[in-house]
C-alpha positions as CSV (number, residue, x, y, z in Angstrom):
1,X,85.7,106.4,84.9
2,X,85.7,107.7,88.6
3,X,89.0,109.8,90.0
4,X,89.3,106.6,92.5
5,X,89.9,103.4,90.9
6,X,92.4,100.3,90.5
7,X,93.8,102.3,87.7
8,X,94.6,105.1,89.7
9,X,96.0,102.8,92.5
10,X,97.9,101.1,90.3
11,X,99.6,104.5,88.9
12,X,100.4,105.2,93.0
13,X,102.0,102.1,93.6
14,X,104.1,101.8,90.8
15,X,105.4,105.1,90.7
16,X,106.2,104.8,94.3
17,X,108.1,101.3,93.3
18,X,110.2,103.8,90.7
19,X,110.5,106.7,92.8
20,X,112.2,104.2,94.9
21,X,114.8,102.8,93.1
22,X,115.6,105.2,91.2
23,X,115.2,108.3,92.9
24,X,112.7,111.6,92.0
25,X,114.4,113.1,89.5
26,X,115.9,110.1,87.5
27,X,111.9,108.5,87.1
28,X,110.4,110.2,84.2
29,X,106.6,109.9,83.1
30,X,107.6,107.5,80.5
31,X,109.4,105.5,83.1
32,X,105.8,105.2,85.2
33,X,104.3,104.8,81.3
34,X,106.0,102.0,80.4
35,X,106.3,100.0,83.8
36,X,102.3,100.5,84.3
37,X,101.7,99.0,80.5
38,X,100.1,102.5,79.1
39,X,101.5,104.3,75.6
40,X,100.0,107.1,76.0
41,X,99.9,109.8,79.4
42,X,95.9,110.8,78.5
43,X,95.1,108.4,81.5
44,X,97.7,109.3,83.7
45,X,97.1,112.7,83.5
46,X,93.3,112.2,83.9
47,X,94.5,111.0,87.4
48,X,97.3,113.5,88.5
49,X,97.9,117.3,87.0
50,X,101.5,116.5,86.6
51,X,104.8,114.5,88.1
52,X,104.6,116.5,91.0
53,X,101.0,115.8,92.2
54,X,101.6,112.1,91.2
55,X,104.7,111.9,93.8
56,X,102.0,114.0,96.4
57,X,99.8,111.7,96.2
58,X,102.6,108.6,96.7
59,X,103.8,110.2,99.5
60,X,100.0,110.8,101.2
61,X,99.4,107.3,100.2
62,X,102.5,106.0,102.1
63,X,102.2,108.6,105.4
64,X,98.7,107.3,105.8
65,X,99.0,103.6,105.8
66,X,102.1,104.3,108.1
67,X,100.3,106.5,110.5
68,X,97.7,104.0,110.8
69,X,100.2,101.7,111.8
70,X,101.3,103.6,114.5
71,X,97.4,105.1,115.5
72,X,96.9,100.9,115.9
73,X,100.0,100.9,118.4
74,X,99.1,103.4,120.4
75,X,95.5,102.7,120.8
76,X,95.8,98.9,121.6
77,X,95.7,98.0,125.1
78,X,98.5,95.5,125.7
79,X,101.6,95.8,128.0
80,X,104.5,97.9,127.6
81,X,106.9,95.3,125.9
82,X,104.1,94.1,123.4
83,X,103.6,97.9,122.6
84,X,107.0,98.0,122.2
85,X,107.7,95.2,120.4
86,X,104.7,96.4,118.0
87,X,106.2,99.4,117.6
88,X,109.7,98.6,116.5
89,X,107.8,96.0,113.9
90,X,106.3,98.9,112.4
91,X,109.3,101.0,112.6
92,X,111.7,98.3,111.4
93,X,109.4,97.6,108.0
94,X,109.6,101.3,107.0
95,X,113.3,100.7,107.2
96,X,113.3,97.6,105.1
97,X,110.5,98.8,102.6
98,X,112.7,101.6,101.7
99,X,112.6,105.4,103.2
100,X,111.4,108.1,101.5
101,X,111.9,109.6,98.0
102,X,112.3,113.8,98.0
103,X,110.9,115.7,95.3
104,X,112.4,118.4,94.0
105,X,110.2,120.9,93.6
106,X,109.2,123.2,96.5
107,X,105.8,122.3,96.8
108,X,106.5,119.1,96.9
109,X,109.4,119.3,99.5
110,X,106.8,121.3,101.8
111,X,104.2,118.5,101.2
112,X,106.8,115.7,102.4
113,X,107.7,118.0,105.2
114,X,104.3,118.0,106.4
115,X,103.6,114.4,106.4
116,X,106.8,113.8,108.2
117,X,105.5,116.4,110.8
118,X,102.6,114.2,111.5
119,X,104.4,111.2,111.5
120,X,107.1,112.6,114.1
121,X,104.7,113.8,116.5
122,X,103.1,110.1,116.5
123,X,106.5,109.0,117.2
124,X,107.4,111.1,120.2
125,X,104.0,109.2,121.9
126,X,105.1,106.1,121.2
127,X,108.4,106.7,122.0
128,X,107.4,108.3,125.5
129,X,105.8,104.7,126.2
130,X,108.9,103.1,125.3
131,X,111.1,105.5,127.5
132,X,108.7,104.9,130.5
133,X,108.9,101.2,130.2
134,X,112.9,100.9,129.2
135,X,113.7,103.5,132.4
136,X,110.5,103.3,135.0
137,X,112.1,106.3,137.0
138,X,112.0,108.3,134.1
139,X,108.4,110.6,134.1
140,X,106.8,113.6,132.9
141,X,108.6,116.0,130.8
142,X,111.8,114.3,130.8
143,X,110.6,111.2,129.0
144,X,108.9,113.9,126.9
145,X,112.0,115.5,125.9
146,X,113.6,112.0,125.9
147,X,111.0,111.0,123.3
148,X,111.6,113.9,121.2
149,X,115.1,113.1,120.4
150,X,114.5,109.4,120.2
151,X,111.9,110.3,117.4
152,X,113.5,113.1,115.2
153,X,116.9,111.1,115.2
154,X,115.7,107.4,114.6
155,X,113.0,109.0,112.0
156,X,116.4,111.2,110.3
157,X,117.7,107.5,110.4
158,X,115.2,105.7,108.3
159,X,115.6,108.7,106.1
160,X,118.8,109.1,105.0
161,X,120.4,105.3,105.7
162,X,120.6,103.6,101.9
163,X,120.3,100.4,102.4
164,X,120.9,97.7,99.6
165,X,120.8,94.4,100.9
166,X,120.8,92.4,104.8
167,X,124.1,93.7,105.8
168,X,123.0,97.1,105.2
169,X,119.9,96.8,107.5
170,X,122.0,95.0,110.2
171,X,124.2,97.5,110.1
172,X,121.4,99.9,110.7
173,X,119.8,98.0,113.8
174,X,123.6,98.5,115.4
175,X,123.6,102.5,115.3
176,X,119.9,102.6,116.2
177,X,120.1,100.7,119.1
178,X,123.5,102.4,119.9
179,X,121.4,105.4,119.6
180,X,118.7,105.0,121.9
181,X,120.9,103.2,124.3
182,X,123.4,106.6,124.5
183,X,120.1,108.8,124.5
184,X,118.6,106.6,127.3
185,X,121.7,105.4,129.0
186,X,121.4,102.0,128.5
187,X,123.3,99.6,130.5
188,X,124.6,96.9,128.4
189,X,122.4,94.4,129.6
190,X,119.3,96.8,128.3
191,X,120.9,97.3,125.1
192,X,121.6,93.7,124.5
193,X,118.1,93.0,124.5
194,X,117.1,96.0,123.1
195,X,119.4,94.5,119.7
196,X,117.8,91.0,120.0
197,X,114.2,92.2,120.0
198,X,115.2,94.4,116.6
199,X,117.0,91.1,115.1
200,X,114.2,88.6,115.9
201,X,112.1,90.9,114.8
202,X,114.2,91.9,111.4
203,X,114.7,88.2,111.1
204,X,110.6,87.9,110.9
205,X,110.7,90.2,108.2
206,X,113.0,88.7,105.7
């Protein structure tokens, strides 16, 4: 039985399910146990050293799907609306897939820090796109400081907004877009599309 297998994706995605739900510290092994159909740990621990590296390896699983999300933004030639557009789709399904789960322990916290690093510099590119295209007059290092903000707060907003049903997430598209449009000085015009472009697309999602 090789470390790579159903089994072990299995394990990933339904602890990830749990972590989810429930939070970290309120999913115990037998939780992951009994939702994956096993009686005994012997095979989970042939997998993962312990609850910790388990939750690693969720949250390496998650960053790198997510990052290729974004890599596939970035590198597609289209206009700047489409990129856009792309972008918020990607952004928006994080949101409505849940944000992330913290561990507790220190090395885990670190380990979550650092995948969030790599995300958040993906996000200021993007983001400098979208600046450029939303403001045309707006160049250089200002749409790169621009972008920076745009990232760290809308990524700070996926992390710690709860949401537990469609109210919730609409509720969420109004303070990002309120966001960006006080960070970009939106006219209203701008940020009235800017909302219908997140609701059609939130809309395609449900």
């Amino acid at each position: 039985m090789g470390k790579d297998s159903p089994r072990k994706d299995e394990y990933i995605e339904t602890a990830a399910r749990l972590f989810l739900e429930k939070g970290y510290n309120e999913t115990s092994v037998r939780d992951i146990l009994d939702a994956v159909g096993d009686s005994s740990p012997s095979v989970l621990y042939y997998y993962f050293k312990s609850k910790e590296d388990l939750y690693r390896q969720v949250m390496d699983t998650k960053a790198k799907k997510y990052i290729r999300a974004i890599d596939t933004v970035t590198n597609k030639d289209q206009e700047p609306a489409a990129m856009m557009e792309d972008f918020l789709k990607v952004f928006l399904t994080a949101f409505v897939q849940g944000g992330s789960t913290d561990a507790s322990d220190p090395e885990s916290h670190m380990f979550y820090l650092h995948l969030q690093e790599q995300v958040t510099n993906r996000y200021v590119q993007v983001w400098k796109k979208c600046v450029i295209y939303l403001i045309p007059e707006i160049t250089g290092d200002e749409a790169e400081t621009l972008a920076g903000f745009l990232a760290g707060g809308t990524g700070q907003m996926i992390k710690s907004f709860k949401a537990s049903g469609r109210a919730d997430v609409l509720v969420f598209c109004k303070r990002f877009v309120e966001y960006c449009g006080r960070i970009l000085c939106l006219d209203h015009r701008k940020k009235s599309e800017f909302e219908n472009l997140m609701l059609n697309i939130l809309n395609s999602l449900q």
